[in-house]
KEROKE-472909 format. One line per field, with one value per residue (C-alpha): residue number from 1; chain; x, y, z. Coordinates in steps of 0.5 Angstrom, whole numbers, plus 500, padded with zeros to 3 digits. Example, Ala and Ser with C-alpha at 12.3 -4.5 7.8 and 13.67 -1.06 7.14 Angstrom:
BEGIN
tortor <- c(1_2)
lomi <- c(A_A)
xx <- c(525_527)
yy <- c(491_498)
zz <- c(516_514)
//
This chain:
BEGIN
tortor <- c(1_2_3_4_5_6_7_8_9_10_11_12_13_14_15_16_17_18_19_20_21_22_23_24_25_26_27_28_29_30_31_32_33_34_35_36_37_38_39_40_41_42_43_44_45_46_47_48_49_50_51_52_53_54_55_56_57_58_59_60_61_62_63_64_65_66_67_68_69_70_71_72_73_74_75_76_77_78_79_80_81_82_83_84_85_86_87_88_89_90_91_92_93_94_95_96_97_98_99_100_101_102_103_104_105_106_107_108_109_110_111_112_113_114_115_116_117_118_119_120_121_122_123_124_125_126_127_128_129_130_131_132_133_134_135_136_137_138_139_140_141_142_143_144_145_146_147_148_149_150_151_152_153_154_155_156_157_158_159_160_161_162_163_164_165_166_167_168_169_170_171_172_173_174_175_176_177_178_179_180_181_182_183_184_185_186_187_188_189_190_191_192_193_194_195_196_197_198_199_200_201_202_203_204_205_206_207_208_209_210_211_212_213_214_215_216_217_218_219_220_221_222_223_224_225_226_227_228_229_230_231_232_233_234_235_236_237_238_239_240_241_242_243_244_245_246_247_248_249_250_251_252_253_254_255_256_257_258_259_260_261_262_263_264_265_266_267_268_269_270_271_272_273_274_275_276_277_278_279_280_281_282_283_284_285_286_287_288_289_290_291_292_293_294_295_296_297_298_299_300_301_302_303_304_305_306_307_308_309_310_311_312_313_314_315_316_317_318_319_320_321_322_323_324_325_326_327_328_329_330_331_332_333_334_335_336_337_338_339_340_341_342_343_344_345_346_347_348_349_350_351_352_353_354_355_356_357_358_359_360_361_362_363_364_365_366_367_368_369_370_371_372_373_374_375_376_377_378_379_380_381_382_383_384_385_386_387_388_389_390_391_392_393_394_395_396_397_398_399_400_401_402_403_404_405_406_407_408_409_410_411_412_413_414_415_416_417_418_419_420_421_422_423_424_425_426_427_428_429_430_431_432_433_434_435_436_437_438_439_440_441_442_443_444_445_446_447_448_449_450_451_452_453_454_455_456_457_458_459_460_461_462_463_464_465_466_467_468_469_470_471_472_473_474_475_476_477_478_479_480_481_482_483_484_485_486_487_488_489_490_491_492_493_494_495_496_497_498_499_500_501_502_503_504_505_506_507_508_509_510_511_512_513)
lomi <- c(A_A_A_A_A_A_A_A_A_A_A_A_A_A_A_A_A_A_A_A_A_A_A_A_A_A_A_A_A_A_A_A_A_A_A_A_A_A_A_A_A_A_A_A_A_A_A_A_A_A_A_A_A_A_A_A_A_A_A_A_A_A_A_A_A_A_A_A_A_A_A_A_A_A_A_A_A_A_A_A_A_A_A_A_A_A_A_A_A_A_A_A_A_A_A_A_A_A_A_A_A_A_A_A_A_A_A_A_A_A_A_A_A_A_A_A_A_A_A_A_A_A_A_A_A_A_A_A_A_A_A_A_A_A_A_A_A_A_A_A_A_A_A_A_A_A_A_A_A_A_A_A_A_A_A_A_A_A_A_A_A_A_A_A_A_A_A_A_A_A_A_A_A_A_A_A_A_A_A_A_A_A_A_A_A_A_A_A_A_A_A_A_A_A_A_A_A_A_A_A_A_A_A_A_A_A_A_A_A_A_A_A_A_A_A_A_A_A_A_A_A_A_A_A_A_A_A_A_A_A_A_A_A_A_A_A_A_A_A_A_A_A_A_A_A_A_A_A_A_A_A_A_A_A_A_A_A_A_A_A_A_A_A_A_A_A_A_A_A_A_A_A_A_A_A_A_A_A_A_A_A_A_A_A_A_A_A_A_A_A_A_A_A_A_A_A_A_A_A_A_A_A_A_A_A_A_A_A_A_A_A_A_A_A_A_A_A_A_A_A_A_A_A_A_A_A_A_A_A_A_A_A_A_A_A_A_A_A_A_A_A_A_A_A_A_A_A_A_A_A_A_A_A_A_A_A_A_A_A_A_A_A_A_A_A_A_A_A_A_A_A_A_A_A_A_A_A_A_A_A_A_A_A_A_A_A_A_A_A_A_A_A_A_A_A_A_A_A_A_A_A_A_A_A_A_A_A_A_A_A_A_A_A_A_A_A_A_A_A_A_A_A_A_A_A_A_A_A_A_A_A_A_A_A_A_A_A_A_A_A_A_A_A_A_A_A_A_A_A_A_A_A_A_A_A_A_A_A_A_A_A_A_A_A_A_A_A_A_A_A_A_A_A_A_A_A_A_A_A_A_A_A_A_A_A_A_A_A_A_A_A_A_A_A_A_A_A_A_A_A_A_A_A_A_A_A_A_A_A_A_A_A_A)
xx <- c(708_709_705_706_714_713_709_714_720_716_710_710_717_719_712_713_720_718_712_716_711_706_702_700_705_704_704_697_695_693_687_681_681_687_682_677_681_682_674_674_680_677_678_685_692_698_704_705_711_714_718_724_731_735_740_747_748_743_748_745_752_756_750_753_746_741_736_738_733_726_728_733_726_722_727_729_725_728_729_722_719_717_711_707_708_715_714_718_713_715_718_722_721_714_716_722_724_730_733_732_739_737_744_741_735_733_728_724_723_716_717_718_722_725_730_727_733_728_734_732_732_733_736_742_742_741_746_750_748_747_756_757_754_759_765_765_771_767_760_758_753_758_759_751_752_757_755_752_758_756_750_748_743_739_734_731_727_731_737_740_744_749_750_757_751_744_741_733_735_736_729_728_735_734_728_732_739_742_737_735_737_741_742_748_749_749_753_759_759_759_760_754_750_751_746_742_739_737_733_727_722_716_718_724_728_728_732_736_740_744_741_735_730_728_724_720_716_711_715_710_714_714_712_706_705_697_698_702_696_701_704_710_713_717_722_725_729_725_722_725_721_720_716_713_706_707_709_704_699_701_702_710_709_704_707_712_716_717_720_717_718_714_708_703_704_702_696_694_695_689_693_693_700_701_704_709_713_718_725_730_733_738_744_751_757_763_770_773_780_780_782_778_773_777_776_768_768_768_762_758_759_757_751_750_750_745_738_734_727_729_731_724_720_724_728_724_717_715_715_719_722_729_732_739_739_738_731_725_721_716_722_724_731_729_733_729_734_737_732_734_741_744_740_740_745_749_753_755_756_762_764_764_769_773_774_776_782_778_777_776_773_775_774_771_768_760_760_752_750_747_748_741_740_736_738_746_745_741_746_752_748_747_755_757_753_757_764_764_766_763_764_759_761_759_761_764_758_759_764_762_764_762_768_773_772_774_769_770_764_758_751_747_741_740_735_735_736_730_734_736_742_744_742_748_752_752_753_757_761_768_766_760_759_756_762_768_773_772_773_767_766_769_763_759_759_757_751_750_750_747_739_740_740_733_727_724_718_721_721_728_729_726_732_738_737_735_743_746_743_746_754_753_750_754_761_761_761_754_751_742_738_731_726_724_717_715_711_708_703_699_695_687_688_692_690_692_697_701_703_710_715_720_720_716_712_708_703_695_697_693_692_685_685)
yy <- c(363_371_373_370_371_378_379_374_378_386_386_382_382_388_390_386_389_396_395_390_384_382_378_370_365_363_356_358_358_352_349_349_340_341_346_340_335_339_338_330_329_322_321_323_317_318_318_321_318_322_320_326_325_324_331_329_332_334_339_346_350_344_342_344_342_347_342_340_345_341_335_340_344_338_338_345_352_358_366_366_362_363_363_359_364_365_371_372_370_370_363_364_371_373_380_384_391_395_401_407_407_399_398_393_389_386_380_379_371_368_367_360_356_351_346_339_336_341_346_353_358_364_370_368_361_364_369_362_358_364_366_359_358_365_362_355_354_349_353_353_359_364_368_369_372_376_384_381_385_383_379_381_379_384_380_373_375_381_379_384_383_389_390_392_396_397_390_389_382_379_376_373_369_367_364_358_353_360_362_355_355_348_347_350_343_339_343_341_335_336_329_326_333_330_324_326_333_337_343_346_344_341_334_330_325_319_314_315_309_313_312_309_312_318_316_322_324_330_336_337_343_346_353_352_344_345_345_339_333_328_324_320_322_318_320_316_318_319_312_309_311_303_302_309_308_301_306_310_304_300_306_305_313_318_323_323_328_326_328_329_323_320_324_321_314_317_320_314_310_315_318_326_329_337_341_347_352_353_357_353_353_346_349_348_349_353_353_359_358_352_352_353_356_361_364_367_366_359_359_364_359_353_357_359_351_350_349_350_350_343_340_344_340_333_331_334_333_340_342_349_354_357_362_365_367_363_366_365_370_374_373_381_378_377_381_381_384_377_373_369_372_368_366_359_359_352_357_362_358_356_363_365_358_360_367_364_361_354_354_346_346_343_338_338_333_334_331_329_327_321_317_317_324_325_333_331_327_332_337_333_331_340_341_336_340_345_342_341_335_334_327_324_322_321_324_319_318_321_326_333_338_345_342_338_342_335_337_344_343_340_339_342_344_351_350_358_361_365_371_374_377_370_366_372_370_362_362_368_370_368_363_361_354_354_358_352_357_363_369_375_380_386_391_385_387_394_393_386_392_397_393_390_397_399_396_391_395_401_402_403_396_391_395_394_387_385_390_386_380_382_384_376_373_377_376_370_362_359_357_356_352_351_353_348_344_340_334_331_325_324_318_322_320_326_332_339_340_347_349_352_355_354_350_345_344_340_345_344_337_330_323_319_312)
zz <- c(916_914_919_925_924_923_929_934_932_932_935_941_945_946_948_954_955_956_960_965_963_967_962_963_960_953_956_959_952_950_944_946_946_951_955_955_958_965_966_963_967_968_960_961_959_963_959_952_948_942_937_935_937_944_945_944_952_958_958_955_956_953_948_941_938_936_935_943_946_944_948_953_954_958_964_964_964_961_965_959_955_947_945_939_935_938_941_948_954_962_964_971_971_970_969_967_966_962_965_962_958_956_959_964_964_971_971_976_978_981_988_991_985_986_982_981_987_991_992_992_985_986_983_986_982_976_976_977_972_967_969_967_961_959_963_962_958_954_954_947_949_950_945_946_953_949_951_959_962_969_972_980_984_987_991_992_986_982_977_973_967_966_958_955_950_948_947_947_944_952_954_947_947_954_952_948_952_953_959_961_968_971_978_981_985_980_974_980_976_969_966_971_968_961_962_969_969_973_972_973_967_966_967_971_968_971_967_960_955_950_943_946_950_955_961_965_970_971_976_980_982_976_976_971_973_973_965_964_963_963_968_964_959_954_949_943_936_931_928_922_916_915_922_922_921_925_931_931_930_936_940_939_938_940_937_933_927_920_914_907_905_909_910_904_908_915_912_908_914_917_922_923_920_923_918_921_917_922_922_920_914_910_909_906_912_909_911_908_910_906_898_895_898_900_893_893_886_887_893_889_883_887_889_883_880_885_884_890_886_884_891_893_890_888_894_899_895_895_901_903_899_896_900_900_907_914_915_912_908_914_919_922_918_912_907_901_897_898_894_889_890_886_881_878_872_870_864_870_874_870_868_875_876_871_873_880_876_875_868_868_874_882_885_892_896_900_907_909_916_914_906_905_905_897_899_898_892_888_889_887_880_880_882_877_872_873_873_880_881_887_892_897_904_910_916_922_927_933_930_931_926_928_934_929_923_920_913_909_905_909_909_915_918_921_926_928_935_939_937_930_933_936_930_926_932_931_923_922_929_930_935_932_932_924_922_921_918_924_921_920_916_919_918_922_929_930_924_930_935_932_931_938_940_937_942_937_936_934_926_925_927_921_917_921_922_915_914_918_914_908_910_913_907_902_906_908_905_908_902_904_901_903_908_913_914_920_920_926_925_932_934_934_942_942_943_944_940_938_932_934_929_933_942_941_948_951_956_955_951_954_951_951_956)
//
């Protein structure tokens, strides 16, 4: 896992940054069944069906879900596209180009895109959709484009976006929904784009129930069409771990993601279960304006109450590990100062209450999105321990807290950005979504500021980052958890598959008849 976070996040993208890239996109890159299907074109099925889950909006500037971007990535295509590794690749733009100062960064779009209503993409659409998604007043993207002063269309194929300062993170952050690229047409009605997208990804949406099913077509206009294999796509929540196994066999399912909980019965089912470590991490969001977790003693207690290892290996069957921060070790991010920050200690945890002016406890209560989350439970025994009395609800269906901010204390998962400095922004930001109390600590911006300012293969820029990691996690009341593991079980009629750390995508991926 190291490896391949630390050559995503140094190696790779800004290589492509400064050269202007002019290289082949990762999704050309596909495993060598994927390749054989394109000479036994014969052998090939025509739909796929995977098993995650439905985005709360088709919208990717409304869309308040990070776990959106997987099933947002099947309609729309990005300025660039992330690699399996999650290095930064040509998506729209087949090249970009920083300005000597890294003041601007111009891409320059494949000639000839088109949306899937058939309107033209050109620079002149992208710098729209991209001033949407900064001036919507319910864009959930715009703190995001926050250092993108001004964006100009230079030609059919140039776009600029002029910078308030130095920042090399750009062709990673419009890699995910902050780049995704909507109709201009279309995003004139927002309520109709929240359930019928149009954009320019690999497959068009043709019909959509809520809760229920995504029905796609291959977009034949896509601008790398020849490496998608199938021709229907159907998606579908995540199946229920009763009728899991039953999905895959009667072919419900093709693909499908799982939890922990449900490996060892796919397997002994017989069917292949790809195993990823992905960037996200669990969490527990904190709103620091509310008593008493406006007092860091008691956030500094509740961490210490915590026993991460025990979660690890008893409410998510060993998988995954502890961390203290929201990025996995071998991620560019990563502080390693912050391991084991808070090391488990009922007996200081206690002490830390006490000194917070709680001798004989508090009372809290733990919000969960879902009452049969095995992670909650545990905690609430771990808290209880240290005279944390702690209480499980679960969050109303439908509510969105990063939007209400209705529960101070509530389990979550970060499911990562493709830039670190994003990922800041979205935990730590004043705006940021995962920030329910809006507050940041005061050293944050200009530490943010300072590592978007290095080219991210320059040596000084692993230990600004991991800087402005550690004034976030130090000063602010998230507490992190564990490390996330992705558990994709397939029929063995599927083949291509990646191991992707972070977008899952489809090129190279086909089905036997």
């Amino acid at each position: 896992m190291g490896k391949a976070f630390k050559s995503a996040s140094i190696a790779g993208v800004a290589a492509l940054v400064l050269s202007g890239c002019a290289s082949q996109a990762s999704s050309s890159d596909v495993s060598s069944s994927g390749g054989a299907a394109v000479s036994a074109a014969d052998q090939r099925g025509d739909t796929l069906t995977w098993g995650w889950s439905l985005p709360s909006t088709w919208d990717p500037v409304t869309s308040a879900i990070g776990n959106d971007v997987h099933a947002l990535t099947l309609v729309y295509e990005g300025v660039t596209e992330v690699n399996a590794k999650g290095e930064a690749q040509p998506g729209l733009a087949q090249s970009w180009t920083y300005a000597k100062d890294g003041r601007s960064v111009t891409f320059h779009l494949r000639p000839g895109l088109t949306f899937s209503d058939g309107t033209k993409l050109d620079a002149a659409a992208v710098k729209a959709s991209l001033e949407r998604g900064k001036t919507a007043k319910d864009s959930t993207i715009a703190p995001q484009l926050a250092t993108v002063e001004s964006i100009t269309a230079d030609s059919t194929t140039d776009v600029t976006l002029h910078l308030t300062q130095v920042d090399y993170q750009i062709p990673l952050l419009l890699s995910g929904k902050t780049g995704q690229i909507v109709s201009q047409a279309a995003s004139k009605d927002a309520t109709k784009l929240a359930t019928q997208p149009v954009g320019a990804g690999p497959f068009i949406l043709k019909s959509y129930v809520p809760g229920s099913q995504a029905t796609l077509v291959k977009n034949p206009k896509f601008w790398n069409a020849d490496k998608i294999l199938v021709t229907n796509f159907i998606l579908k929540p995540t199946p229920d771990p009763s009728v899991a196994v039953a999905g895959l066999q009667s072919g419900q399912f093709n693909v499908a993601d799982f939890t922990a909980s449900q490996v060892s019965g796919v397997k002994a089912a017989g069917f292949p279960v790809e195993t990823t470590d992905v960037l996200p991490v669990r969490v527990i969001d904190v709103n620091n304006t509310v008593k008493p977790f406006d007092n860091p003693k008691v956030i500094q207690a509740i961490s210490t109450a915590i026993d991460r290892q025990a979660l690890v290996k008893t409410a998510n069957f060993g998988y995954g590990q502890p961390v203290w921060q929201p990025f996995p070790k071998g991620y560019v991010a990563h502080n390693p100062e912050l391991d084991n920050l808070y090391p488990h200690s009922v007996t200081k945890a206690k002490q830390l209450l006490a000194e917070a002016g709680y001798p004989n406890g508090i009372n809290i209560q733990l919000a969960l999105g879902k009452a049969d989350d095995p992670v909650g439970e545990l905690i609430q025994q771990q808290l209880n321990a240290a005279g944390i009395q702690t209480t499980l609800t679960v969050q109303t269906p439908g509510a969105n807290n990063y939007i209400t901010r209705r529960y101070p204390f509530a389990l979550d998962q970060f499911n990562a950005r493709q830039s670190p400095v994003q990922a800041l922004q979205v935990l730590f930001g004043p705006q940021g979504l995962m920030n329910l109390g809006k507050t940041t600590p005061a050293a944050l911006p200009a530490a943010v500021a300072k590592a978007s300012g290095y080219a991210l293969t320059d040596p000084a820029y692993p230990a600004a980052i991991q800087a402005a990691t550690k004034i976030a996690v130090t000063n602010m009341p998230n507490v992190f958890l564990f490390t996330v593991t992705r558990f994709t079980a397939h029929s063995p009629k599927v083949h291509g598959l990646q191991h992707w750390v972070d977008i899952q995508r489809f090129e190279g991926v086909w089905v036997e008849k």
